[in-house]
C-alpha positions as CSV (number, residue, x, y, z in Angstrom):
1,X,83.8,72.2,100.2
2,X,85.7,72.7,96.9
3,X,85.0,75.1,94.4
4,X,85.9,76.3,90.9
5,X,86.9,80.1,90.3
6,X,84.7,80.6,86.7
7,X,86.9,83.1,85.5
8,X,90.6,81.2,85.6
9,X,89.2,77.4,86.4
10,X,91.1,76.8,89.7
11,X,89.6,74.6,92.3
12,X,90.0,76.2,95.5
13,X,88.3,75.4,99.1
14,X,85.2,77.9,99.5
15,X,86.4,78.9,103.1
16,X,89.7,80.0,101.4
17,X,88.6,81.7,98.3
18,X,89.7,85.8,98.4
19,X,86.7,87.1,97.2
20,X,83.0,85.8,96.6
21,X,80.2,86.9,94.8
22,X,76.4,86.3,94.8
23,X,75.2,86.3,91.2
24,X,72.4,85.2,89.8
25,X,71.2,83.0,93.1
26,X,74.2,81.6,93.1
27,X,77.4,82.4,95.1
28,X,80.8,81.9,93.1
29,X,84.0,81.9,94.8
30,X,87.5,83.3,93.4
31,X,91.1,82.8,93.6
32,X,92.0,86.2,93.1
33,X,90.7,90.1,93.7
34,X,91.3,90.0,90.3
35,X,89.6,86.8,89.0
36,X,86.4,88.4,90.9
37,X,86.8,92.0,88.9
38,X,87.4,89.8,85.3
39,X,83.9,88.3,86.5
40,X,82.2,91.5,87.7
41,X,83.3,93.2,84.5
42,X,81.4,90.5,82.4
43,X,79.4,87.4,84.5
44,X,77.3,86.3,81.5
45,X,80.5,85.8,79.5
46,X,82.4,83.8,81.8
47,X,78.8,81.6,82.6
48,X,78.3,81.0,79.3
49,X,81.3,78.4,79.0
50,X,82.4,80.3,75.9
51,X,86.0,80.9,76.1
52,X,86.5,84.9,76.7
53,X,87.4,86.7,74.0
54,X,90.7,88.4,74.8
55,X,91.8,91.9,72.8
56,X,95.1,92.0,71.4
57,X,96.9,95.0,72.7
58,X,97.5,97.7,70.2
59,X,101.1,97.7,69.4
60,X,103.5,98.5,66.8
61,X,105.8,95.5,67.5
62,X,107.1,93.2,64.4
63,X,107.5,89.5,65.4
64,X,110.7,88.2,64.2
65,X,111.5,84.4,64.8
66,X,114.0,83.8,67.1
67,X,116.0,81.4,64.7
68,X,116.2,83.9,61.8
């Protein structure tokens, strides 16, 4: 049976999934070890079918355009 990892969107067979978790009554099945951590970290925010909101890392780096 096919299933889709909530946290990156890929469909993936159940019986091949590398991690699963039981949420909520419900069992959700991942691509990843670390699909299944991004969901543990945050399950609400990846059920909700919000778009995560990603933090920019802190850097000091100026973008300059590559045709300049």
């Amino acid at each position: 049976m096919k299933a889709t990892d909530p946290v990156c969107k890929m469909t993936i067979e159940e019986q091949d999934a590398a991690a699963t978790v039981s949420y909520g009554n419900e069992t959700y099945h991942f691509c990843s070890e670390s699909c299944k951590d991004k969901f543990l970290k945050s399950p609400e925010e990846f059920l909700s079918g919000k778009p995560p909101v990603e933090q920019a890392p802190e850097t000091d780096a100026v973008y300059t355009c590559p045709m300049h």
